[in-house]
TIBADREN-908673 format. One line per 2 residues: number of its first residue (from 1); for each residue x, y, z of C-alpha. Coordinates in steps of 0.05 Angstrom, whole numbers, plus 5000, padded with zeros to 4 digits. Example, Ala and Ser with C-alpha at 12.3 -4.5 7.8 and 13.67 -1.06 7.14 Angstrom:
1) 5246,4910,5156; 5273,4979,5143
// end
This chain:
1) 5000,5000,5000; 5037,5062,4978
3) 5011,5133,4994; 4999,5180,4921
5) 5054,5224,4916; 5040,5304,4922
7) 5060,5352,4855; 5109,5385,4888
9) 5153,5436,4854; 5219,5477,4882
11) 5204,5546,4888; 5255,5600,4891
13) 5265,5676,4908; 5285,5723,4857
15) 5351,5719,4885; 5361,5644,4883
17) 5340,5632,4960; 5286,5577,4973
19) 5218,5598,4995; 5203,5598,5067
21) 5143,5597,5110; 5151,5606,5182
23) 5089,5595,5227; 5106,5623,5291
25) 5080,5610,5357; 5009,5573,5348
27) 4987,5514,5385; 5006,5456,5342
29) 4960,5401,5344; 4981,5341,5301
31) 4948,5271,5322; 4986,5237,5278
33) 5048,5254,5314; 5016,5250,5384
35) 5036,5328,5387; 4998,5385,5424
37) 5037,5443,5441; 5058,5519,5429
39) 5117,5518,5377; 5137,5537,5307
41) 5130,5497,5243; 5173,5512,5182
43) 5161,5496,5112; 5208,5505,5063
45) 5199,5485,4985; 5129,5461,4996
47) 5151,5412,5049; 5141,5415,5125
49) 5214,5420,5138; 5218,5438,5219
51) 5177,5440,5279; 5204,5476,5336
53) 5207,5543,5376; 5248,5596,5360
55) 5249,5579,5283; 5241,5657,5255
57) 5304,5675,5301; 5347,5623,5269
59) 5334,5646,5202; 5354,5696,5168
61) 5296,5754,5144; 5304,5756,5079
63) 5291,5683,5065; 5222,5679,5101
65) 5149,5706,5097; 5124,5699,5172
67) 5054,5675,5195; 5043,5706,5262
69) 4994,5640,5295; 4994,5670,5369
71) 4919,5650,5400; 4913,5588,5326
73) 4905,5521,5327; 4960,5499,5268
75) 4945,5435,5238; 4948,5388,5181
77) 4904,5412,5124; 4826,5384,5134
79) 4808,5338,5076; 4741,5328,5060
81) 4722,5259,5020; 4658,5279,5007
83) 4631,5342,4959; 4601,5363,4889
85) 4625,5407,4847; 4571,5407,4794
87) 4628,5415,4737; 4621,5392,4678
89) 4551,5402,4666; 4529,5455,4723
91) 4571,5503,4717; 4528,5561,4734
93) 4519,5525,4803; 4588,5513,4815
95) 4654,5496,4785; 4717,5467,4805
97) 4758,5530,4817; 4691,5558,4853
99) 4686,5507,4899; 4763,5495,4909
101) 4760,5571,4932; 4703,5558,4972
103) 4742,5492,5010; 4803,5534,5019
105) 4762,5595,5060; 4735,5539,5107
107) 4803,5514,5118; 4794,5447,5065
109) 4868,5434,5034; 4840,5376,4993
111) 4777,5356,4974; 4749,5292,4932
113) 4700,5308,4880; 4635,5249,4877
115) 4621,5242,4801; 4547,5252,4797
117) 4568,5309,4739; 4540,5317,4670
119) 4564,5277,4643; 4592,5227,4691
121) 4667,5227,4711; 4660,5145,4696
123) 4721,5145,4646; 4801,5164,4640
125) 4783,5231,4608; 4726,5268,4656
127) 4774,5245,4704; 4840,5286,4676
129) 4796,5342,4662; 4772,5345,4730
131) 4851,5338,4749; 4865,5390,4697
133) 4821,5442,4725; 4835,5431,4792
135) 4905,5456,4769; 4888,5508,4737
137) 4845,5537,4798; 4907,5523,4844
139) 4872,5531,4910; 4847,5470,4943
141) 4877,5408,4915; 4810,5358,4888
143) 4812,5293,4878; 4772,5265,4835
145) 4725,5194,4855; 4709,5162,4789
147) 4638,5123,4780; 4618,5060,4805
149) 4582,5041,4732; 4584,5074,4671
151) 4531,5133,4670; 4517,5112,4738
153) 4455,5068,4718; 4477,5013,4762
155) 4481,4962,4702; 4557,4949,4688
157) 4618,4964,4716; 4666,5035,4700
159) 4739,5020,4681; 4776,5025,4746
161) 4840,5018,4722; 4840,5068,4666
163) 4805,5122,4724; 4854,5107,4777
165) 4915,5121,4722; 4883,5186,4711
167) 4884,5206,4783; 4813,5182,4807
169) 4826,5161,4894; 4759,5117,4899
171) 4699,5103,4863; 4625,5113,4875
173) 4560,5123,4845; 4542,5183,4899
175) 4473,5207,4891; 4447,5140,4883
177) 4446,5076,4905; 4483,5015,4873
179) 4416,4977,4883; 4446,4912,4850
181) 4472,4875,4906; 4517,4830,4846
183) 4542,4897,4820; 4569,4917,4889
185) 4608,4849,4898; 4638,4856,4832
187) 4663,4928,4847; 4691,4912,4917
189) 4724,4855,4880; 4754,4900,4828
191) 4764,4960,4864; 4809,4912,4914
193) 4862,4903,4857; 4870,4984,4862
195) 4877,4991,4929; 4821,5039,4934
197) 4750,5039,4967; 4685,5043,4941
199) 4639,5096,4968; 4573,5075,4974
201) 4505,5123,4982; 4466,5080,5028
203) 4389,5072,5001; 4348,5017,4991
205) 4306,5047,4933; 4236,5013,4940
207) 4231,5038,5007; 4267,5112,4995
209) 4218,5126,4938; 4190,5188,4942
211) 4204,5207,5014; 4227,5276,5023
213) 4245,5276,5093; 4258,5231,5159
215) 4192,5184,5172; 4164,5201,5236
217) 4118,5247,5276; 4149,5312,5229
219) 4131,5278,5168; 4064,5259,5192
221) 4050,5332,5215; 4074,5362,5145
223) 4041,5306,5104; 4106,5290,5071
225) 4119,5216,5051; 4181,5201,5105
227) 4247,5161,5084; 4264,5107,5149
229) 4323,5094,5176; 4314,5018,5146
231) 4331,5052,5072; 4394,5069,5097
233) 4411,5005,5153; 4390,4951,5101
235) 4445,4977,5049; 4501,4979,5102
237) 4489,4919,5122; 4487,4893,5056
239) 4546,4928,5040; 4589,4900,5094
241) 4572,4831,5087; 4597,4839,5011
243) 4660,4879,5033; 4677,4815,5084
245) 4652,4760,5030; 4703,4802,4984
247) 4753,4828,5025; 4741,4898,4989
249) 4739,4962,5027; 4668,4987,5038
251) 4666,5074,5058; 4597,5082,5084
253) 4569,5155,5059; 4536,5206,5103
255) 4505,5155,5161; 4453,5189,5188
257) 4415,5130,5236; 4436,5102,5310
259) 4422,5035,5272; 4479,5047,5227
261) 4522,5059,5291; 4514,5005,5308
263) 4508,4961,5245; 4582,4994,5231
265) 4611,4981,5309; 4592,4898,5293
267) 4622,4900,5218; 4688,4929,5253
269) 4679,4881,5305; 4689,4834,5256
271) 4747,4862,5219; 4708,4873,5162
273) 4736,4931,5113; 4688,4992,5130
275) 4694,5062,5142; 4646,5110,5153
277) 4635,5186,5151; 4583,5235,5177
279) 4561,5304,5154; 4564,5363,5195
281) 4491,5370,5197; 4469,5309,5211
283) 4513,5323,5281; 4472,5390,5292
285) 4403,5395,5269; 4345,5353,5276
287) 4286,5341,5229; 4259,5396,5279
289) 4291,5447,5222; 4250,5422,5163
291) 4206,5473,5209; 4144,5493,5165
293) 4175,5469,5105; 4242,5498,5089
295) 4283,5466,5037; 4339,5493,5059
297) 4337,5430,5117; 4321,5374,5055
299) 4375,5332,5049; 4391,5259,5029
301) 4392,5224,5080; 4349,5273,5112
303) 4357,5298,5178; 4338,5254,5226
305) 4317,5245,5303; 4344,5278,5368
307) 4372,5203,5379; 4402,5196,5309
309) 4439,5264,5330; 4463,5238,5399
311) 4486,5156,5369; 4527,5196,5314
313) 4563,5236,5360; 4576,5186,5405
315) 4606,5139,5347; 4649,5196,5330
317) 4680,5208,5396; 4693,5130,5402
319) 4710,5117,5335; 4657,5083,5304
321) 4652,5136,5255; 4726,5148,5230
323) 4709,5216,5181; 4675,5278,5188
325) 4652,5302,5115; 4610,5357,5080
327) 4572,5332,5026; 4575,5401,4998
329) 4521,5405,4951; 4508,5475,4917
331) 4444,5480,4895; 4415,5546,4843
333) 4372,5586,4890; 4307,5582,4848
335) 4315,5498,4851; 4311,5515,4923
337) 4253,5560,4914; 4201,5504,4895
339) 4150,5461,4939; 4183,5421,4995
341) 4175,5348,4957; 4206,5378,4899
343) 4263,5414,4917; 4327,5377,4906
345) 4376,5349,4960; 4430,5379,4985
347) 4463,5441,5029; 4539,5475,5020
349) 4586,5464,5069; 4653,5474,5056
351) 4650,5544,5093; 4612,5529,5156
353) 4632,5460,5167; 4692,5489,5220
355) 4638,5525,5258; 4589,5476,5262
357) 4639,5417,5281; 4659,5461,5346
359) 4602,5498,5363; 4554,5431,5372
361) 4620,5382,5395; 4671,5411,5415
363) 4640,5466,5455; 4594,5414,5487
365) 4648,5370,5508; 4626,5313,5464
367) 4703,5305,5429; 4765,5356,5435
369) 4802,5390,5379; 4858,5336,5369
371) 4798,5282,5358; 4773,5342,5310
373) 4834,5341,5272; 4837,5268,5274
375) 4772,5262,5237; 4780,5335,5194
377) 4851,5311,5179; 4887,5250,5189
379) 4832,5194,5181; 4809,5222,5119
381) 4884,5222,5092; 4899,5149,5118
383) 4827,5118,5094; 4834,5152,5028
385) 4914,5149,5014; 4928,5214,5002
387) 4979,5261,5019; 4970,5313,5082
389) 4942,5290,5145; 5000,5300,5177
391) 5060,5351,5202; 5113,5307,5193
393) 5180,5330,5169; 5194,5325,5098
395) 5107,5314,5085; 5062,5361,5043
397) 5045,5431,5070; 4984,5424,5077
399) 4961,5460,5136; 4893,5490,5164
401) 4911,5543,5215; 4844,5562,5255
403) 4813,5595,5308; 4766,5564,5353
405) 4741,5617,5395; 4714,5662,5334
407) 4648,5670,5340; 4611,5692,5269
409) 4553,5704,5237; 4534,5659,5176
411) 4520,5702,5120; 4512,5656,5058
413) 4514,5725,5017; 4587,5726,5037
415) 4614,5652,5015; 4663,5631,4964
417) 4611,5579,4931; 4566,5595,4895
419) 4514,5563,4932; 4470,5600,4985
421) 4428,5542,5001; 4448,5533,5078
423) 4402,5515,5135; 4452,5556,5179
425) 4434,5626,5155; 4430,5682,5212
427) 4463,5633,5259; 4528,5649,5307
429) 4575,5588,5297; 4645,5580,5344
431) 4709,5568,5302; 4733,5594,5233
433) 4795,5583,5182; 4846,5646,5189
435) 4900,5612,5144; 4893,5555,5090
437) 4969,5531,5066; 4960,5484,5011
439) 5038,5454,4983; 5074,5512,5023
441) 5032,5565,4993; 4974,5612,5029
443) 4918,5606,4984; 4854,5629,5046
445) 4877,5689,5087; 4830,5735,5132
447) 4807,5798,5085; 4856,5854,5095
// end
């Protein structure tokens, strides 16, 4: 199992010096490296290159741009598995360079890009040109995840191999289901000769259909048709007894159920290959926000019970969960504007992800920021294979360098996506990106 190698490139002064970064005097918090504590870090050529205090005053001036991190939480770069980008196809909703802005200013230094586009990213060349833009927008790094079948109808397999060459870090048919329970062994089967996971969007179709929101009292009250948290538990389950049957590795998207919890906690009991992520809001809100029918709250999986909330934190503190994602899901306002049933699926949150992480665990005392980092940061690195996650000398610099006492006021009018579709609008949130350092360079920095 090899880690994918960063592009890197030398960079030098005018005068023939390497480039320099000194962070000076934040509170380093790297779980990979068991470290917590005041101190420098250095980066030099796009590389972490020292960790220490009194770095600036060993240096000499002229070779160094310094990042005064007095009061900041310095970490690896967060790295979210999990987001749409809408390009190709949807461009007037979001691209690439949009929503690699967008990442960056919530303190993402990598993101990987689901491949529900139009068309598909199911072949070697949506895949480079996904690569290629990402390049060209040169803020956060995206990683494309290449489909699961070919137009993502569920009826035969995408070539693997030729996506993976082109740069693809998993594969997935995100947005729906792979409802063929044959299909999904043959992937995990074939996606284990890559080394890379398949990402699964946990639905059981006949029993999703039509729902528009959690099935309970809510739904009942609103009249909506409600979605149960069996649509979701039946396909995990499924989905793990293929991964162990096949040996594949199984990443269970957005969980949103206590029943997954604890489906997940006796598939790793087992040693089966499954990880699992979570989406800020399904931490935070309730169904309680659909409210009197504000789309800005729909969602797939939907937003679920005050129980749901409190199993999902739990399984993140202990581990059951292993990543916190976005799903970032820009949406065109007037798509938003329709009836409740109608609308389509899906918030943003790339920008308040940071906020609402702290302000509804870590403020509460449910985890503490190094187990933050560890699911921002260094599980998503290690469970995906990518590079970041870590501090480490001679590693990527890619860092996230936050503060977790800001207190702000979400104003969707004011975020790098294009999306305003955010059930978080008005609110105050704890915690908010000051510096984004993606391969040694500052590419999210506080408005002068």
């Amino acid at each position: 199992m090899t880690d994918r190698t960063a592009d890197t490139k030398g960079r030098t002064t005018d005068n023939g010096q390497r480039t320099t970064l000194i962070l000076r005097g934040g509170r380093v918090v790297d779980p990979s490296q068991n470290l917590d504590e005041i101190t420098d870090v250095a980066i030099v050529d796009g590389k972490i290159d020292a960790i220490g205090r009194g770095l600036a005053e060993s240096r000499l001036a002229a070779e160094y741009e310094l990042l005064d991190c007095a009061g900041l939480i310095v970490s690896p770069g967060f790295i979210d598995v999990h987001c749409h980008l809408r390009e190709p196809g949807r461009e007037e909703v979001e691209t690439i360079a949009t929503g690699a802005a967008a990442a960056a200013a919530g303190g993402f230094t990598a993101v990987c890009a689901m491949p529900n586009t139009d068309p598909v990213t199911d072949n070697q060349a949506a895949v480079g040109f996904v690569v290629r833009q990402a390049q060209r927008a040169a803020m956060a790094r995206v990683y494309p995840i290449g489909a699961v079948s070919v137009q993502q109808k569920g009826e035969s397999l995408a070539e693997f191999g030729e996506m993976v060459a082109a740069g693809a870090v998993a594969v997935s048919d995100d947005g729906r289901p792979v409802a063929s329970a044959h299909l999904m062994r043959t992937a995990l089967e074939y996606a284990r000769s890559f080394d890379i996971p398949v990402a699964d969007h946990c639905e059981e179709p006949t029993l999703a259909f039509g729902g528009a929101m959690n099935e309970g009292a809510a739904s009942m009250r609103l009249g909506l048709k409600g979605i149960p948290a069996e649509a979701e538990e039946i396909m995990a389950i499924r989905d793990m007894l293929l991964a162990r049957r096949t040996g594949g590795h199984i990443h269970l998207c957005h969980m949103s159920t206590r029943g997954s919890v604890e489906l997940i906690r006796w598939g790793k009991d087992r040693n089966i290959r499954v990880t699992a992520e979570v989406c800020p809001h399904h931490l935070s809100l309730t169904e309680d926000a659909v409210g009197d029918y504000d789309t800005h709250a729909k969602m797939n999986p939907p937003l679920r019970s005050a129980d749901d909330v409190a199993a999902l934190r739990d399984a993140v503190k202990d581990g059951t969960i292993d990543v916190i994602a976005t799903d970032h899901a820009p949406h065109h306002y007037d798509e938003k504007e329709r009836a409740f049933a109608d609308a389509p699926n899906g918030i943003v949150g790339f920008e308040t992800a940071l906020g609402v992480n702290i302000t509804w665990l870590v403020k509460p005392g449910i985890i503490d920021l190094r187990l933050l980092v560890e699911r921002m940061s260094c599980a998503p690195a290690r469970i995906f294979r990518l590079p970041g996650g870590t501090l480490r000398r001679g590693s990527v610099a890619d860092v996230t360098v936050f503060d977790p006492t800001a207190q702000w006021k979400v104003d969707a009018k004011a975020f790098r996506t294009k999306g305003r579709n955010t059930p978080y609008q008005g609110m105050t949130l704890t915690g908010r990106a000051r510096f984004t350092v993606v391969d040694g360079r500052i590419v999210h920095r506080p408005a002068r």
